[in-house]
Backbone as a ProteinNet text record, in pm:
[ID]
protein_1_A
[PRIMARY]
XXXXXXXXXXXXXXXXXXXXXXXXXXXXXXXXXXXXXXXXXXXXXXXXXXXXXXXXXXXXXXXXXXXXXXXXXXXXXXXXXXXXXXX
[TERTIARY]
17442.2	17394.1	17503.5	17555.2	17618.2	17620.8	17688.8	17658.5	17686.7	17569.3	17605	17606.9	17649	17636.2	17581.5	17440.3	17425	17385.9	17443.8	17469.5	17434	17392.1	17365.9	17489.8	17461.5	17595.8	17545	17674	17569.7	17667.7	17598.4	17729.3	17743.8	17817.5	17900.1	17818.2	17657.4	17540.3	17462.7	17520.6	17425.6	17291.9	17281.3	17164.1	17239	17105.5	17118.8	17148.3	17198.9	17258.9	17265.7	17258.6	17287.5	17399.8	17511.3	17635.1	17570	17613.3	17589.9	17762.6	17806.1	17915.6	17893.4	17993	17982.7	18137.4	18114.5	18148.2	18251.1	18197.8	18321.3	18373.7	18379.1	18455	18448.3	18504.8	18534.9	18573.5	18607.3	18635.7	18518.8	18388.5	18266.8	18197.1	18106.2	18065.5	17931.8	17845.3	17716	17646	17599	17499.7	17345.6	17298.6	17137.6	17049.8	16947.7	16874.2	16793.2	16761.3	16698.7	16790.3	16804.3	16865.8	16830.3	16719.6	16661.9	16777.6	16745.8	16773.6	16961.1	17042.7	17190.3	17233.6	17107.6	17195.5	17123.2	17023.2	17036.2	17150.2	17194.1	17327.4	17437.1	17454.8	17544.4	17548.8	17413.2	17405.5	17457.6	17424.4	17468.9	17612.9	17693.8	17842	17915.1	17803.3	17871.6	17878.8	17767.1	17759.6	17847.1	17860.3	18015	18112.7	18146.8	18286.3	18308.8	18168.9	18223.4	18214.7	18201.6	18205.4	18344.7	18396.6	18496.7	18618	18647.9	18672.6	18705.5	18603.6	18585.4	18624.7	18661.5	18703.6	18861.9	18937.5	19030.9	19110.4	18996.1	19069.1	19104.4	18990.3	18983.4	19079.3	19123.7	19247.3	19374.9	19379.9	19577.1	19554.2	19472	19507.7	19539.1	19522.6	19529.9	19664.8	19698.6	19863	19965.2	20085.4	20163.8	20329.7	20314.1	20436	20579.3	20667.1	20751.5	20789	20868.1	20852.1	20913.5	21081.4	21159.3	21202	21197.4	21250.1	21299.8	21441.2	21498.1	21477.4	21527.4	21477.4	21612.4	21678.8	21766.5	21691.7	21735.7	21693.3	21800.4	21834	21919.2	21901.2	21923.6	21882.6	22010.1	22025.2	22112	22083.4	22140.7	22118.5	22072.5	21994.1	22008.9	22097.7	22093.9	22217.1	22206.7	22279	22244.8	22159.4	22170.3	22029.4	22130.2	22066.6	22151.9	22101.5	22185.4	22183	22179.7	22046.9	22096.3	22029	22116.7	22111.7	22045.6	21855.2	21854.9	21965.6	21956.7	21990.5	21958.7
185.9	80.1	42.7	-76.5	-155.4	-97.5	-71.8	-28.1	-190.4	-237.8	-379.8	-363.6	-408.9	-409.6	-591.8	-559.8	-652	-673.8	-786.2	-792.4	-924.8	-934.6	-1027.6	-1112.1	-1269.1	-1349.5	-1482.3	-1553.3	-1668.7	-1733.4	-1866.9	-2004.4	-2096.1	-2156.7	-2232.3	-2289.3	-2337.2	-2369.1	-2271.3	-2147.1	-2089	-2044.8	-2098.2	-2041.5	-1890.7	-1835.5	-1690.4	-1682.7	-1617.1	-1610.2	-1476.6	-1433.8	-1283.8	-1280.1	-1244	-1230	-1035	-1046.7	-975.7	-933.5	-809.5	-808	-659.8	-675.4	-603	-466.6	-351.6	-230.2	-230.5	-269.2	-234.3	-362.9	-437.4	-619.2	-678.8	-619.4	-658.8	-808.7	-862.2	-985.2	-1112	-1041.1	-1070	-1076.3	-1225.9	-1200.1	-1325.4	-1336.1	-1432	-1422.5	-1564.1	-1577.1	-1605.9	-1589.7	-1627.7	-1625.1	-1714.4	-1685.8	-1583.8	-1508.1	-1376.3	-1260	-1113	-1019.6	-1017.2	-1065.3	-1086.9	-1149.8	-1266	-1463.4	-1397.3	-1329.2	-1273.4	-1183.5	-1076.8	-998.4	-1018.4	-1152.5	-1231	-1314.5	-1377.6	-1470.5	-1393.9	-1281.3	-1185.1	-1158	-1103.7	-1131.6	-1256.7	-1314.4	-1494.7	-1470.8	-1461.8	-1480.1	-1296.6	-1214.2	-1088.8	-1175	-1235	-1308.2	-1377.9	-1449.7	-1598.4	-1471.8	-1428.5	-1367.7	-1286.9	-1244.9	-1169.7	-1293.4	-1352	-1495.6	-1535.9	-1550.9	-1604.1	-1508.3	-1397.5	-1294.7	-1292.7	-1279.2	-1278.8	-1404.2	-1554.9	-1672.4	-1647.2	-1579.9	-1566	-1501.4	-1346.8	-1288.1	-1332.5	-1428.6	-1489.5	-1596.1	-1675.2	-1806.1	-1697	-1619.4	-1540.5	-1448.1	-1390.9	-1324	-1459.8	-1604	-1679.2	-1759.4	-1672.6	-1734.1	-1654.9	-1735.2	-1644.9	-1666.7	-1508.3	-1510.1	-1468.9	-1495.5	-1470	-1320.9	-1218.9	-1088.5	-1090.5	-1139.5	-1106.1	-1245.5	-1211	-1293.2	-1275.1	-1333.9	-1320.6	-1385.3	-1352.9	-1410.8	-1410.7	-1518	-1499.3	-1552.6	-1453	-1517.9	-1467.1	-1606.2	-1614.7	-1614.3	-1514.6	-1521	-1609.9	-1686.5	-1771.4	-1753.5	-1689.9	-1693.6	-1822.9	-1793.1	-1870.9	-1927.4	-2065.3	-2061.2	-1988.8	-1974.4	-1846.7	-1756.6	-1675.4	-1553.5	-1493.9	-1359.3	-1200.9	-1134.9	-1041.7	-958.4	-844.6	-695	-621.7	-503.4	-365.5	-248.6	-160.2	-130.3	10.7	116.7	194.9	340.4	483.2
10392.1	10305.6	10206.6	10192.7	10120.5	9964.2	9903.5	9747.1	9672.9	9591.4	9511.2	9367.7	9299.1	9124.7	9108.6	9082.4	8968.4	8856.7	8786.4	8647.7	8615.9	8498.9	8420.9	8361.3	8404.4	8338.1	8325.1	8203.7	8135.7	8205.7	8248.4	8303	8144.1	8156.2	8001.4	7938.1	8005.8	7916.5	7899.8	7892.8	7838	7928.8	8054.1	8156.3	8202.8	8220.3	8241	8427.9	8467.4	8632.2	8626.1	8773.7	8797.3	8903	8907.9	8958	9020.6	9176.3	9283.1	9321.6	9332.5	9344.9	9489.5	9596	9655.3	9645.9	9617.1	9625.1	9726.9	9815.6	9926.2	9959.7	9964.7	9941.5	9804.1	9728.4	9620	9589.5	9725.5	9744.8	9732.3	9747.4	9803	9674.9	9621	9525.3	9533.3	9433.1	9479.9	9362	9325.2	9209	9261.3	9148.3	9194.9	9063.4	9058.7	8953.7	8896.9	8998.2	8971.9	9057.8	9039	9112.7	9270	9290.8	9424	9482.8	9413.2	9496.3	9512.7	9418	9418.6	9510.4	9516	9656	9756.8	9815.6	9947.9	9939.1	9822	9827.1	9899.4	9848.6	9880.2	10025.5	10083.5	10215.3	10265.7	10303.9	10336.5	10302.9	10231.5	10180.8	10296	10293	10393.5	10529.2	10592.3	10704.2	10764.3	10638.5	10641.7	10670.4	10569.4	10584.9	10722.2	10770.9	10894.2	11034.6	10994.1	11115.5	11084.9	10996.2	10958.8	11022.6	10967.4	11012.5	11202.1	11315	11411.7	11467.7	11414.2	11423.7	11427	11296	11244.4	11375.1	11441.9	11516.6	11640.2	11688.4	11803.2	11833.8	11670.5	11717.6	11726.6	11602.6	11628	11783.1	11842.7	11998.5	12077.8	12014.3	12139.3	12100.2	11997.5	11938.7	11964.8	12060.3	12099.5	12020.1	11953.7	11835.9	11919.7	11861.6	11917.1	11900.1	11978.1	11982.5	11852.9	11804.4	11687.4	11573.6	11474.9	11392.4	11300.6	11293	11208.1	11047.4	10977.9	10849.7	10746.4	10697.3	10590	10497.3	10341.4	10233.9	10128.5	10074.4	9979.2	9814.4	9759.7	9619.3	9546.1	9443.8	9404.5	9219.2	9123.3	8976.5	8935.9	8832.5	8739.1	8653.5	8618.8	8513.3	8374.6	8297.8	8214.4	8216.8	8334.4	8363.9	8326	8284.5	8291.3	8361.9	8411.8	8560.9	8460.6	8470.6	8435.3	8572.2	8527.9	8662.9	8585.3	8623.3	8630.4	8651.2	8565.3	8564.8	8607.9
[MASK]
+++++++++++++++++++++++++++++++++++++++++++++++++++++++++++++++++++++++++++++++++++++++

């Protein structure tokens, strides 16, 4: 079972909202007017993300990368930067 924290939070007028935050997707978050209505939001937003997810994996296996790549990258100063060296 999912561990959720919810909490009480005001939007900029001042209405009361309950912000649903999930434990293990920290990424994952959902309002609602009551704690109920927030962690079904939450559900619905786990749903998306794992559709999304399974979409994501399904276009890159059908993308074919090249085995090697090279990469140059050039750092160039600033004008009056100072360069200094850990010790």
């Amino acid at each position: 079972m999912p561990r959720v924290l919810i909490q009480s939070d005001r939007l900029t007028d001042n209405t009361l909202v309950y912000l649903a935050l999930d434990y293990n997707q920290p990424s994952l978050m959902a309002h609602g007017s009551t704690p109920d209505e927030a962690e079904a939001n939450l559900e619905d937003a786990r749903a998306l993300h794992g559709m999304i997810v399974a979409r994501r994996s399904q276009e890159e296996s059908a993308i074919a990368y090249p085995t090697s790549q090279a990469v140059k990258i050039v750092f160039a100063p600033r004008e009056n930067a100072t360069v200094t060296h850990a010790s």
